[in-house]
N, C-alpha and C positions, 0 to 999 in steps of 0.2 A: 527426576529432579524437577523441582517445581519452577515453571517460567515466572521470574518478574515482573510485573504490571507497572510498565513506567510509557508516560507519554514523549514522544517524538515529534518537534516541532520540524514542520517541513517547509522548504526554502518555497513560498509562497503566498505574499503578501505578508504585511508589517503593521497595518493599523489594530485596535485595539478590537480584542473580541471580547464576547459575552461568555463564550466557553473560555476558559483560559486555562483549563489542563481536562486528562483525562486517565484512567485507566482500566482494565478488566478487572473483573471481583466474580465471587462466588464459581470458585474454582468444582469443574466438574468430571468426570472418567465417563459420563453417557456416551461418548462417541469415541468409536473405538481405532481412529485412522492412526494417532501418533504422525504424522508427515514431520514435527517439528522435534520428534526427537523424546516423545514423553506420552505416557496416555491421558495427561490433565490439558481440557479445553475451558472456555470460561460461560460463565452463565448468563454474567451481568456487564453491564460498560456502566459507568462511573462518569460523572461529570460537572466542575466545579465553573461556577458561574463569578466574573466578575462582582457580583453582588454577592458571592458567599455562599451561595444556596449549592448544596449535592444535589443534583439529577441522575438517579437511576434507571436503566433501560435492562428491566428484566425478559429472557427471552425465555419464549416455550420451551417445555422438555423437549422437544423437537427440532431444535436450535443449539446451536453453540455459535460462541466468537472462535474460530479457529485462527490466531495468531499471536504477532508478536509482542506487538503496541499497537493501542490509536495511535493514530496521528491527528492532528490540527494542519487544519489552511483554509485559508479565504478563498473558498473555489469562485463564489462568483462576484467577488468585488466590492461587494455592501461592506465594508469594514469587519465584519465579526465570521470567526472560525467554524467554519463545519468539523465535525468528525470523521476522518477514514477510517472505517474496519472490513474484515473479511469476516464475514457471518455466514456459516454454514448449518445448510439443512440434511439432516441425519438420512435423510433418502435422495436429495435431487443434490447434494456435494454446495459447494461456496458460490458466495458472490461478493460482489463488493458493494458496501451498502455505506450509505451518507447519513449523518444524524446532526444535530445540533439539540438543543435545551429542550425543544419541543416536541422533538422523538426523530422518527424517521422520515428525510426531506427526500431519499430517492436510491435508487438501488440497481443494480445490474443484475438480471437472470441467473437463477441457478443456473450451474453449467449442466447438472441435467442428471446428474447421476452420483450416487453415491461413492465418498474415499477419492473426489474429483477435487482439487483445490488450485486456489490461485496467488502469486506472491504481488502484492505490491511493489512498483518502482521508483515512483515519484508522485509530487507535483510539482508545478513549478509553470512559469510561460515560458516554455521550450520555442514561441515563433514567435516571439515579439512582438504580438499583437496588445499587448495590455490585460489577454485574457489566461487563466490557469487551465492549463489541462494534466490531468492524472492518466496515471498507465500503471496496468498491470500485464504481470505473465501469464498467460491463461495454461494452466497445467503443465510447472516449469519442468516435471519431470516425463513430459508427453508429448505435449501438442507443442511447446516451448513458443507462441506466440505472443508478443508484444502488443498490445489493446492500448489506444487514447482516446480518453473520452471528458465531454466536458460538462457540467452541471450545466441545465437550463431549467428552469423554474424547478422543478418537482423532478425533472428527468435526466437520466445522462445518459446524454449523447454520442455514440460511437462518431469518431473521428478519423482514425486511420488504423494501419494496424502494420507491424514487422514478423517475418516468419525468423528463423534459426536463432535465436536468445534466450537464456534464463539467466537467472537469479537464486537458482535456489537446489540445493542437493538435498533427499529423501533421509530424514534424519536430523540434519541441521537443525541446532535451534535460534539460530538467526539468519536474516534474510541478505544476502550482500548487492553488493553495491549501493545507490542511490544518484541522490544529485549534485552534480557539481557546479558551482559559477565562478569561474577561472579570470573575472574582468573582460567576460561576453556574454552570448547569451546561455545560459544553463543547458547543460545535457545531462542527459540520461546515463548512469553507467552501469551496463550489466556485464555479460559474461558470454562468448560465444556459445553455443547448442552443447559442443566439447568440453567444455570447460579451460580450453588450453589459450585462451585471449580475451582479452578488456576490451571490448567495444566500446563506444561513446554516441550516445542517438539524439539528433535533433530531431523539430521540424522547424517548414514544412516538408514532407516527403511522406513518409521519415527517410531521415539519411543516417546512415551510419559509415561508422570511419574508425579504423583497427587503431588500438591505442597500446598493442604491444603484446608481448606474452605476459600469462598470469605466472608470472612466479614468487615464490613470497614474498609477501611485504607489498609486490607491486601496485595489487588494486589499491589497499590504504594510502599510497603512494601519489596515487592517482587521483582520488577522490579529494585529497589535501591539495591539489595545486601544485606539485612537490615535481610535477613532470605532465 
């Protein structure tokens, strides 16, 4: 079944941006992992400019977008939206790579190997510093590590990191959890290693703190403020 290409605006700044949507296009089967549940990955990322203009970011055969949606956030504070995706190389596996209208502003290391992927978590300023940091799962069905890093000019910067979390089951074709901001400061909400508890992650640390058993309904539950 064919994934939707819809953008995901992330709880991370509010002023106006230059990108102001996004989505994956030129739907492809070159890469044969399926992690999301389908063997269609995407070719191209899509992006519409305040001014009206489509910006396309064609990648080599060599390439796919392995995921769900871009997202949009102001990682570094100038007013206007980068792009989040997970771009992966058909031999060294994903990364997570930064774009805005002018193509590529900065990226994370393949993880090194092929059928290797990673889930997005968030952005958001998780330590109240005025600044955004993003996180992902590094190989939520392996290594299940929690990665924060922050855009500095051209680079992102690792920040800290959490062992025992994911976000993400082999097959799913969506990513769970995200962020919540409950009237403090925004956490992180994934999924214990088990899958059997809702964790909630700040910084600085990271700290994290059991937010109950997953049983249904519960993370939606959670993610709404609802508990």
């Amino acid at each position: 079944m064919l994934r939707v290409a819809v953008c995901l605006i992330w709880l991370a700044g509010t002023a106006a941006a230059d990108v102001v949507s996004a989505g994956y296009t030129g739907p492809t089967t070159r890469y044969d992992h399926g992690v999301l549940g389908d063997a269609v990955e995407w070719g191209a990322l899509e992006m519409r400019t305040s001014d009206g203009r489509l910006v396309t970011v064609t990648l080599p055969e060599t390439r796919v977008f392995e995921d769900t949606a871009p997202r949009l956030s102001d990682l570094d504070g100038d007013g206007a939206a980068e792009v989040i995706a997970v771009e992966t190389d058909l031999r060294l596996g994903a990364r997570l790579s930064i774009y805005d209208e002018s193509g590529l502003v900065a990226a994370t290391e393949f993880i090194g190997q092929t059928h290797r992927w990673l889930a997005p978590a968030g952005a958001a300023d998780l330590d109240g510093d005025g600044r955004v940091e993003l996180a992902y799962v590094d190989r939520p069905h392996l290594v299940r590590r929690l990665r924060f890093w922050r855009l500095d000019g051209d680079r992102l910067v690792e920040i800290a990191g959490l062992d025992g979390v994911t976000n993400h089951r082999i097959g799913d074709p969506e990513i769970s959890g995200g962020v919540r901001a409950c009237g403090g400061t925004p956490e992180l909400v994934l999924l214990s290693a088990d899958w059997s508890r809702i964790v909630a992650v700040t910084l600085p640390g990271p700290r994290m703190r059991d937010a109950g058993a997953n049983a249904p309904g519960a993370l939606d539950r959670f993610l709404a403020c609802e508990n």
